[in-house]
Backbone bond lengths (Angstrom), bond angles and torsions (degrees), N, CA, C in turn:
res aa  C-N    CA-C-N  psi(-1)  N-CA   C-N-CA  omega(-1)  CA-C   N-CA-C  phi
1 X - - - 1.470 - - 1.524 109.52 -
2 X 1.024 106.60 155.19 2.015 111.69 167.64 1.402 112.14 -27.73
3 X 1.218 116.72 141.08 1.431 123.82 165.96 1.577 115.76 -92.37
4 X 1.576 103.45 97.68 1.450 107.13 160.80 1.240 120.89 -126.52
5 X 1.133 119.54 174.21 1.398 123.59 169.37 1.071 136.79 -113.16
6 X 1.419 138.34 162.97 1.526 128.32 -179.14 1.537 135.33 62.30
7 X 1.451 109.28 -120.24 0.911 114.74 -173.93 1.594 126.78 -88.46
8 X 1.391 84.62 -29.81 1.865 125.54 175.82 1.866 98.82 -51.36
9 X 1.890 91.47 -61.26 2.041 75.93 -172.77 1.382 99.98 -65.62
10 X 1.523 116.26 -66.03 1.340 120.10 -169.45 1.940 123.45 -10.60
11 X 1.866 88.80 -45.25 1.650 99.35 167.02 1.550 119.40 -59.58
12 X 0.991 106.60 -57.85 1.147 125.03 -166.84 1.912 118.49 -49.03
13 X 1.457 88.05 -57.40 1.348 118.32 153.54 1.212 132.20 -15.28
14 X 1.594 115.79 -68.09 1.442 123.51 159.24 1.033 137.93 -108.80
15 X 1.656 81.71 34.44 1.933 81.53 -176.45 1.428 94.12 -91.62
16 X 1.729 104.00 161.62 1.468 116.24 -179.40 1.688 93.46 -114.77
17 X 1.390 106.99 128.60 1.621 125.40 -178.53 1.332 93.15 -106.61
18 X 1.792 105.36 123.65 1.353 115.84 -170.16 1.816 85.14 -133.37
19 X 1.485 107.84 113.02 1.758 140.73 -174.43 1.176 127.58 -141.86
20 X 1.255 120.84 84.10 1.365 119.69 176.20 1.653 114.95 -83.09
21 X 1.301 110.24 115.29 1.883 129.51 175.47 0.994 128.89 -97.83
22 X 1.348 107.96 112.80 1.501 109.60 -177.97 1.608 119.08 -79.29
23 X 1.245 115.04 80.16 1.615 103.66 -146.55 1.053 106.25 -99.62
24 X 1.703 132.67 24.31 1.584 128.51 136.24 1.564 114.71 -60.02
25 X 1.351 102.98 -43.62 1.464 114.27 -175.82 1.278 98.12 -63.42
26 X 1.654 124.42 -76.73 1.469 97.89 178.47 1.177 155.77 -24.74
27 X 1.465 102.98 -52.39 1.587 112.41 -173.69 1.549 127.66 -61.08
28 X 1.886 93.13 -12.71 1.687 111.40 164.65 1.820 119.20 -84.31
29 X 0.845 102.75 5.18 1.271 103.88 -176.70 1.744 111.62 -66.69
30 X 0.542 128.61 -175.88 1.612 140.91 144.52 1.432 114.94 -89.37
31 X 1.799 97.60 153.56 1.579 89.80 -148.64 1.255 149.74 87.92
32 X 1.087 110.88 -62.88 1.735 153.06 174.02 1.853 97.79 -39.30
33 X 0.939 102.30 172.57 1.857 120.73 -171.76 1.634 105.37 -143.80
34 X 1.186 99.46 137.62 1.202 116.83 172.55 2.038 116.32 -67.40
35 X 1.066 88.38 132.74 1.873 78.38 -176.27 1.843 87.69 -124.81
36 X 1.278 97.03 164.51 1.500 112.93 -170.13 1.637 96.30 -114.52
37 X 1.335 125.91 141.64 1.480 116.76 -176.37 1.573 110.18 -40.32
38 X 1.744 118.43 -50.11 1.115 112.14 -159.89 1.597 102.56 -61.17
39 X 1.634 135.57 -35.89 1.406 103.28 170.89 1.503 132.39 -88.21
40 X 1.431 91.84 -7.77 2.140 95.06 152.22 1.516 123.23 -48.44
41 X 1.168 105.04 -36.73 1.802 116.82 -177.42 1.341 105.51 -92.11
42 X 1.583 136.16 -24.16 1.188 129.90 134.02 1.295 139.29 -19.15
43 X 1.717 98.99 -80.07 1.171 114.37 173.02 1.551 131.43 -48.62
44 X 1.407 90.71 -59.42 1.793 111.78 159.86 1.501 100.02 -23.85
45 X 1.805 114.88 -83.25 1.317 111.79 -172.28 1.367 118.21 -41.99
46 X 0.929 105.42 -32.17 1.850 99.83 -164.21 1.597 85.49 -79.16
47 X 0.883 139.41 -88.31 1.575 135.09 175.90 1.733 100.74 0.84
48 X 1.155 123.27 -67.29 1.523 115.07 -164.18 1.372 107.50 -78.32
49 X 1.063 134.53 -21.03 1.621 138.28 173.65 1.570 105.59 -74.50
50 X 1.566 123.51 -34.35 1.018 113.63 174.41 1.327 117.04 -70.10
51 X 1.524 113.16 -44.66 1.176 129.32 -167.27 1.375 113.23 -72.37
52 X 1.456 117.05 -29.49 1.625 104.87 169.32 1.730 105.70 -109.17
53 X 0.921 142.94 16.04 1.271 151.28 -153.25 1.914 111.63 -133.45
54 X 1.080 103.30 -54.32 1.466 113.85 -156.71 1.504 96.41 114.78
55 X 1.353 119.43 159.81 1.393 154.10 106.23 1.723 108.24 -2.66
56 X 1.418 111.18 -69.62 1.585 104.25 -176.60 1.702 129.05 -63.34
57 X 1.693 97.58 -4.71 1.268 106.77 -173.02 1.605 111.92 -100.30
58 X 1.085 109.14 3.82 1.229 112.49 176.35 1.565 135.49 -92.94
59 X 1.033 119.99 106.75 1.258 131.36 -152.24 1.984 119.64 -137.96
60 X 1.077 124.35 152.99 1.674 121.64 -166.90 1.508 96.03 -69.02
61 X 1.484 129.20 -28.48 1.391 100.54 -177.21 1.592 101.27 -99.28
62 X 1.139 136.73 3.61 1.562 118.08 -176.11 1.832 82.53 -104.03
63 X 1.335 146.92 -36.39 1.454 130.73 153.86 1.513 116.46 -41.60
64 X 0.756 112.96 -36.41 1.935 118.31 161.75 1.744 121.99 -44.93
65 X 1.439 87.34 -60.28 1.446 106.18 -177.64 2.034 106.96 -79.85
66 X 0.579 134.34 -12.12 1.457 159.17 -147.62 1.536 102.56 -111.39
67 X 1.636 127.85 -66.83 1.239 152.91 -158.59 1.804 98.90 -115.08
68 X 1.110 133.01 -24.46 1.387 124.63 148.49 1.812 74.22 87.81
69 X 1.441 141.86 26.91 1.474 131.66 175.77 1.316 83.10 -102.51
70 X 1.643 92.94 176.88 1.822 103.84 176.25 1.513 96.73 -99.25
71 X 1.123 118.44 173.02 1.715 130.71 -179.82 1.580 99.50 -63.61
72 X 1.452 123.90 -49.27 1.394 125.42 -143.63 1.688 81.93 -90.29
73 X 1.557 138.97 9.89 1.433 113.20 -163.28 1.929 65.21 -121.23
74 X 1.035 119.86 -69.61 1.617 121.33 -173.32 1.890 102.95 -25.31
75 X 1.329 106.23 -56.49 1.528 116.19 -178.85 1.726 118.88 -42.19
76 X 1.832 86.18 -46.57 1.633 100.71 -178.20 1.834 112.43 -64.18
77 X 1.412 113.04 -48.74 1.242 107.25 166.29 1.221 131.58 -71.46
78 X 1.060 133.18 -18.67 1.430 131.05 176.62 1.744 96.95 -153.31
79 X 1.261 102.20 112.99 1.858 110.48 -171.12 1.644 103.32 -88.47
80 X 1.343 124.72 11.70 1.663 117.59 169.03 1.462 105.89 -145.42
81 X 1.166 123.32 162.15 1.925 122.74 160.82 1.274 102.79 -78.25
82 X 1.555 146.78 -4.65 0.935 145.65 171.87 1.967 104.74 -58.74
83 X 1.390 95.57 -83.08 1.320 127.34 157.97 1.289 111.56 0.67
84 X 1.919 106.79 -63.61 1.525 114.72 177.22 1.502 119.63 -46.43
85 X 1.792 84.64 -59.34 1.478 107.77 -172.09 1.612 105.79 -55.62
86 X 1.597 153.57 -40.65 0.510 149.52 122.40 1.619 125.40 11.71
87 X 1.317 105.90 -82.94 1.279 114.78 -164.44 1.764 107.32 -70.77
88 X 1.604 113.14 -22.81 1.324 106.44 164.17 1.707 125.89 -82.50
89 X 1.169 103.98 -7.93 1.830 100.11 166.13 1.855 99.13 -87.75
90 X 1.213 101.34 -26.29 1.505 73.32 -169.34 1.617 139.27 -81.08
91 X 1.882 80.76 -3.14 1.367 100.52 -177.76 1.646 92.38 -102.10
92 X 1.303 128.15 7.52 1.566 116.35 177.29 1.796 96.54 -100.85
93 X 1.351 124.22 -30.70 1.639 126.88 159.36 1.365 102.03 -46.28
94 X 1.457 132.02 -32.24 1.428 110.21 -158.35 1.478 100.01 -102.41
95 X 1.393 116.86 -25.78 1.489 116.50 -173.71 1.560 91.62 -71.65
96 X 1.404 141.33 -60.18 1.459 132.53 173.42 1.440 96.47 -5.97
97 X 1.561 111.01 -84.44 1.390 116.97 -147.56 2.062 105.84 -72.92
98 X 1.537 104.95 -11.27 1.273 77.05 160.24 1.703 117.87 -106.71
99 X 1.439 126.62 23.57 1.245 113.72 177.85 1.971 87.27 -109.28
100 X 1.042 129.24 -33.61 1.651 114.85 162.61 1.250 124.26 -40.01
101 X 1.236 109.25 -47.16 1.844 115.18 -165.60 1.675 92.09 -80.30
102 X 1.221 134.39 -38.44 1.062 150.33 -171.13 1.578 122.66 -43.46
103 X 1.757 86.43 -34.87 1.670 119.57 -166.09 1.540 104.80 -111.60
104 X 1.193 117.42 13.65 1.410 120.34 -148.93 1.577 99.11 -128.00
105 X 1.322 126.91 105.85 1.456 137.48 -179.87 1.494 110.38 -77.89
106 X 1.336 111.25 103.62 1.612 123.60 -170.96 1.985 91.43 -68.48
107 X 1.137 134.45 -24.54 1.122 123.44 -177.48 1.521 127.51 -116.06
108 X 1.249 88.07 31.36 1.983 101.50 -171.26 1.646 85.72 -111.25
109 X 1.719 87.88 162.20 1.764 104.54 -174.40 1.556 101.23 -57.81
110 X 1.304 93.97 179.49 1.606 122.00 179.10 1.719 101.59 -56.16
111 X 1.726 87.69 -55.56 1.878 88.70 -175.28 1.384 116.82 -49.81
112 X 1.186 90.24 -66.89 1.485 101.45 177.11 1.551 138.49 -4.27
113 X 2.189 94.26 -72.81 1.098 128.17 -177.18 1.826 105.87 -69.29
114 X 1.179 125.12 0.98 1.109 122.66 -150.97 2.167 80.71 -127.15
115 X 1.083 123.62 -32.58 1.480 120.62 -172.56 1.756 83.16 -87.56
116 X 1.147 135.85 -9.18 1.605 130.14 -135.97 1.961 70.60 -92.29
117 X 1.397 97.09 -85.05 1.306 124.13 176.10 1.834 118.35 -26.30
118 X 1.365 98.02 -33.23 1.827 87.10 179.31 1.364 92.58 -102.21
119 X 1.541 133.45 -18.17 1.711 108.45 152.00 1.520 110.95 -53.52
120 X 1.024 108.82 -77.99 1.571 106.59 -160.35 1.453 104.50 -34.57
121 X 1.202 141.34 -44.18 1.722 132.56 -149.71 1.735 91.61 -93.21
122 X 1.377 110.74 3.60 1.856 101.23 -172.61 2.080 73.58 -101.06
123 X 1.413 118.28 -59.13 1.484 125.88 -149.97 1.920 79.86 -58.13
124 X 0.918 116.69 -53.36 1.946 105.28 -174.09 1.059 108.03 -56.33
125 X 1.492 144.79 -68.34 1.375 154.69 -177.93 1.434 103.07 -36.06
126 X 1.713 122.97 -39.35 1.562 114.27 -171.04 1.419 84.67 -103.22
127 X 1.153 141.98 -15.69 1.607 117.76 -173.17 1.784 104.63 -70.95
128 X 1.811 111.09 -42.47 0.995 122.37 177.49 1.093 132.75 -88.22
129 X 1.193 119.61 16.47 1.656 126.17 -162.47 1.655 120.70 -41.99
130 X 0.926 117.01 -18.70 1.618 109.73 179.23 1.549 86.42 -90.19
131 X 1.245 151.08 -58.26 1.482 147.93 -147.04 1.743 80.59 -70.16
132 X 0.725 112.38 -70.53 1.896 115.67 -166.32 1.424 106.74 -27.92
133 X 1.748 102.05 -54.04 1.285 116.85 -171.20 1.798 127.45 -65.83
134 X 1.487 92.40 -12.44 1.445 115.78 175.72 1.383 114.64 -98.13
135 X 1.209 122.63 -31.94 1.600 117.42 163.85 1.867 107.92 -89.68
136 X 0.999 124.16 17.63 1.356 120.67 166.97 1.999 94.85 -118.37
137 X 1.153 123.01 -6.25 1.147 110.95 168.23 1.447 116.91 -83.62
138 X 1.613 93.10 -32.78 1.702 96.39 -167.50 1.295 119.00 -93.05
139 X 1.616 116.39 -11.17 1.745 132.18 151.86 1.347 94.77 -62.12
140 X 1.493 141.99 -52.70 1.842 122.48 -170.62 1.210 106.89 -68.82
141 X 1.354 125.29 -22.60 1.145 136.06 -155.14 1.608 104.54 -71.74
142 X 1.350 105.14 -48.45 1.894 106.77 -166.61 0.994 112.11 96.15
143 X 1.707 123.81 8.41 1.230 131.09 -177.48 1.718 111.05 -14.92
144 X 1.346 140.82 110.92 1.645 126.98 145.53 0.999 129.08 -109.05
145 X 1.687 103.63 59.21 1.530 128.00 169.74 2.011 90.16 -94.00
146 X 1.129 96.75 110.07 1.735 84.62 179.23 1.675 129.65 -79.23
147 X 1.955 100.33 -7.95 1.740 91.99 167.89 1.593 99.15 -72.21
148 X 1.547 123.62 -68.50 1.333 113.83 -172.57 1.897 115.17 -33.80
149 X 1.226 117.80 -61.41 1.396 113.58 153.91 1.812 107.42 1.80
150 X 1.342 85.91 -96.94 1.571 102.44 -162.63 1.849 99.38 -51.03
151 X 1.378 120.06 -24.04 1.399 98.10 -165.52 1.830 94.25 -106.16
152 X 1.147 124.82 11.74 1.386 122.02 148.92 1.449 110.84 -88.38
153 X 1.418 146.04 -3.59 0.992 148.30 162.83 1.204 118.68 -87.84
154 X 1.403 130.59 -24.90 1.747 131.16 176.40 1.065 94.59 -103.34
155 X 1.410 151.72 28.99 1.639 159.25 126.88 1.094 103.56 -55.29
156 X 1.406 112.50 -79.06 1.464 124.14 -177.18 1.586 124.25 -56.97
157 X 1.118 104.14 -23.08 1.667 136.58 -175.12 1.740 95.07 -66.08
158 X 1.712 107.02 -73.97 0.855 101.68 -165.63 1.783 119.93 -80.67
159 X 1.500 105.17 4.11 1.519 94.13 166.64 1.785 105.62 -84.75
160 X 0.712 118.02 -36.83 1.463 140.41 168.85 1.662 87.92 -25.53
161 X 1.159 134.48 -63.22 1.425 150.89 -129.86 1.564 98.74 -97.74
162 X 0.754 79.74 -43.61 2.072 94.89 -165.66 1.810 93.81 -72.07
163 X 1.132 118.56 -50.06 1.634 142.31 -170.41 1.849 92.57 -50.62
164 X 1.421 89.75 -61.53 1.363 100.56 -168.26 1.721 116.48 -61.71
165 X 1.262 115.25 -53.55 1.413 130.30 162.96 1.652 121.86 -49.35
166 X 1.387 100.88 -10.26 1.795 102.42 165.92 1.373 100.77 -113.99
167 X 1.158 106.57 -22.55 1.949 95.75 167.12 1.286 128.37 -69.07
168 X 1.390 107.24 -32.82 1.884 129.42 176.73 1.353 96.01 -50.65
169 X 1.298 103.86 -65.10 1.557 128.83 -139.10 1.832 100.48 -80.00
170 X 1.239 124.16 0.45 1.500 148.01 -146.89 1.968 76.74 -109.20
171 X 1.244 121.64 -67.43 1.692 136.71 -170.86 1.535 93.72 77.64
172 X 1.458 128.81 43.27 1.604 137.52 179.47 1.617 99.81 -89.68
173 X 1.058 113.04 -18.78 1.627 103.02 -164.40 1.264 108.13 -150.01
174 X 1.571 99.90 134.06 1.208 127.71 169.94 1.158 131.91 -103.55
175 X 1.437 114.83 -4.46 1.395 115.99 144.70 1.757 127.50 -107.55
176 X 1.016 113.29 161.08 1.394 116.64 -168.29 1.198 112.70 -74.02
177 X 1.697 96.99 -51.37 1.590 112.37 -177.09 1.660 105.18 -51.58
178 X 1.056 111.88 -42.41 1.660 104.69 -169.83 1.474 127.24 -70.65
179 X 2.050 94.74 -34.08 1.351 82.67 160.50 1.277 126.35 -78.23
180 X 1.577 141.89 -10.17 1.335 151.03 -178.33 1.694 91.82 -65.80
181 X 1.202 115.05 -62.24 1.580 127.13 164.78 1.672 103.20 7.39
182 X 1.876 73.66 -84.90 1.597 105.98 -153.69 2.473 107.26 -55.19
183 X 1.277 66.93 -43.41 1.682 87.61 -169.40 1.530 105.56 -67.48
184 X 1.023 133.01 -20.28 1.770 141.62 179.15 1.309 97.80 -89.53
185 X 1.666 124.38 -49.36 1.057 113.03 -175.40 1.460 124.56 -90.00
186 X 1.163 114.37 21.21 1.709 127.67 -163.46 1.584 76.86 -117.37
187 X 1.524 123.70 -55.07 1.672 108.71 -149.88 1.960 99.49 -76.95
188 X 1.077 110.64 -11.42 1.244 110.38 -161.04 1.726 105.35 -88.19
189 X 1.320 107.17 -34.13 1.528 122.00 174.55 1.576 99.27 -56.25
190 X 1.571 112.70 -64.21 1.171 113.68 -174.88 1.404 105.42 -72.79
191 X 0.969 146.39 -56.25 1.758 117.38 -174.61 1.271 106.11 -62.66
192 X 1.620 143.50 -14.02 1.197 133.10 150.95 1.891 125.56 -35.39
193 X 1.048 87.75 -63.38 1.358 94.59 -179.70 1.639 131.93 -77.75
194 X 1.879 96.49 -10.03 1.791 96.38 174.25 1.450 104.90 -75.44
195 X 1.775 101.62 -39.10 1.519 105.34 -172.97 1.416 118.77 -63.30
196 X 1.389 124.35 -13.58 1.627 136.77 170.27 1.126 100.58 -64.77
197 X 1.653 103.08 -69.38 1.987 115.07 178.71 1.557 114.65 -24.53
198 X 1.499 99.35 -60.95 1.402 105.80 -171.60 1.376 120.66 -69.71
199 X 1.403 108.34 -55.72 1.459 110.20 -168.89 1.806 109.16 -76.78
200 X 0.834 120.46 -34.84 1.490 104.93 177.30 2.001 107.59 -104.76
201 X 1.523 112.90 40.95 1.176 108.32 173.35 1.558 144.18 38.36
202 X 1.857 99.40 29.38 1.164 112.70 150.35 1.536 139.04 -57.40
203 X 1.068 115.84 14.08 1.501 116.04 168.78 1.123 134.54 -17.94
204 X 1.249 120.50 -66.13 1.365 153.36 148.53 1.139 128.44 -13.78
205 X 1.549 94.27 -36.83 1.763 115.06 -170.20 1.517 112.40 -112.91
206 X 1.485 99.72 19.33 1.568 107.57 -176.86 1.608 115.56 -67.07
207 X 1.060 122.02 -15.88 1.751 126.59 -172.35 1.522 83.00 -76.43
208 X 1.752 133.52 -53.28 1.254 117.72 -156.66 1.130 121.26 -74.16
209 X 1.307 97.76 -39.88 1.756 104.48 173.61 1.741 111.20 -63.71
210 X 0.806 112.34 -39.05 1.300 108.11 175.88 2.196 125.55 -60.43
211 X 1.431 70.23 -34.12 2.226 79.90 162.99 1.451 95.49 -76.09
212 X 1.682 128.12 -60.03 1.476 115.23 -165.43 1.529 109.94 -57.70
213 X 1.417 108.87 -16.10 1.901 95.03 172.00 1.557 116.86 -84.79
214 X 1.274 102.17 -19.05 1.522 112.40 -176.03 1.340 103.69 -71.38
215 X 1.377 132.99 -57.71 1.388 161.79 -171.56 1.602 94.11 -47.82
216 X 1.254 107.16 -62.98 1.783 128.36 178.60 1.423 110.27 -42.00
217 X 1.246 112.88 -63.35 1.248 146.81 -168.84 1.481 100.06 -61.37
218 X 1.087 126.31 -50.12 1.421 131.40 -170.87 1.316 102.55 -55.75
219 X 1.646 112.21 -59.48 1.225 133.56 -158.37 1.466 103.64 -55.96
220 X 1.756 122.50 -64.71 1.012 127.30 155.06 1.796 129.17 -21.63
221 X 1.377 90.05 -67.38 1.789 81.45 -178.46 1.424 131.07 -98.31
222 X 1.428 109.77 15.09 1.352 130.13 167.41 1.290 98.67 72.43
223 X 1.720 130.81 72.60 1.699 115.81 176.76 1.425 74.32 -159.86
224 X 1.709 85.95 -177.42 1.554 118.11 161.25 1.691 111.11 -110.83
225 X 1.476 89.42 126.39 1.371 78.84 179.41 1.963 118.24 -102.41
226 X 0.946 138.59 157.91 1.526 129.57 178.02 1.842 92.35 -64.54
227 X 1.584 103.66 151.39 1.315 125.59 150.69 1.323 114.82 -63.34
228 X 1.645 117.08 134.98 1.583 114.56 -176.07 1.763 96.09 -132.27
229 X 0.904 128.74 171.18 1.660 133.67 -173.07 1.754 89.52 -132.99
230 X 1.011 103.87 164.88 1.369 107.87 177.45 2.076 95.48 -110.07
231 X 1.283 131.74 158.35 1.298 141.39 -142.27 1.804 86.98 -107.54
């Protein structure tokens, strides 16, 4: 498993990751990978062992018992629990970006699309809170597992992307630099404040934080933005 220490694995450890995947929908995505039922029913299992179990309970023979596969067919598709673990964040990075875009009105104003987008990444962060809470462990962490690496980087990548594609699509700017500006300093506010949410168990306090990003946000990009409630 990952090399951490302390308190960090210990967390990690027993946390129960509760993710429901729509992984027909996924596998159409762009990007995305083809999965064959037998590692859908994999994956699946490992999802419910984590989710009622912990993380530490997960193992090739209780995925055996779990997924009704044999060890040596589980082994053949994915030869580590690393591997697994792996392949289930990366398909929880991709469901993000398809339940954002999802929520995301290709024909609503600039403002709008811009309050649309910092709902959705607060409504994912609390829908998913243990997954959130596990890629904000494993960014403090220093993780140098280099797939997780790369798939904490096309997280960020792809909010990066989405940010940018409502800024284009806005025709507000004529310089680049400003929108790079605007868009570094918009993503940074907001991953500021999920990582507060999460790590010190503000949940609760998600309606406020969500005005102080709006409030922020305003200030930053010189507008009004609409009031949004979180669902």
């Amino acid at each position: 498993m990952y090399v951490l220490h302390g308190t960090i694995r210990k967390r990690i450890e027993t946390m129960r990751i509760r993710l429901k995947i729509d992984w027909k929908a996924l596998t159409q995505l762009p990007g995305s990978k083809d999965l064959s039922s037998k590692k859908i029913l994999i994956l699946d299992s490992a999802l419910r062992i984590i989710s009622e179990k912990g993380l530490h309970q997960l193992s090739i023979a209780e995925l055996s018992r779990e997924s009704g596969i044999s060890k040596p067919l589980i082994l053949y598709h994915y030869p580590t629990l690393d591997s697994i673990i792996e392949e289930l964040f990366f398909f929880s990075g991709k469901m993000a970006r398809y339940f954002i875009e999802k929520n995301l009105n290709r024909e609503a104003s600039f403002e709008t699309k811009v309050m649309q987008m910092i709902k959705s990444l607060f409504e994912w962060t609390l829908y998913n809170k243990e997954v959130s809470e596990f890629f904000i462990l494993m960014f403090h962490s220093g993780t140098k597992n280099p797939q997780m690496q790369k798939i904490l980087k096309e997280i960020l990548q792809t909010a990066h992307d989405l940010w940018e594609r409502i800024f284009l699509e806005s025709m507000r700017y004529k310089s680049l630099e400003e929108l790079r500006i605007h868009i570094n300093g918009l993503q940074s506010m907001i991953t500021g404040s999920l990582i507060i949410m999460i790590s010190t168990n503000r949940t609760q306090d998600a309606n406020d934080l969500l005005t102080e990003i709006r409030l922020n946000a305003e200030a930053l990009l010189g507008v009004e933005l609409p009031v949004f409630e979180l669902n």
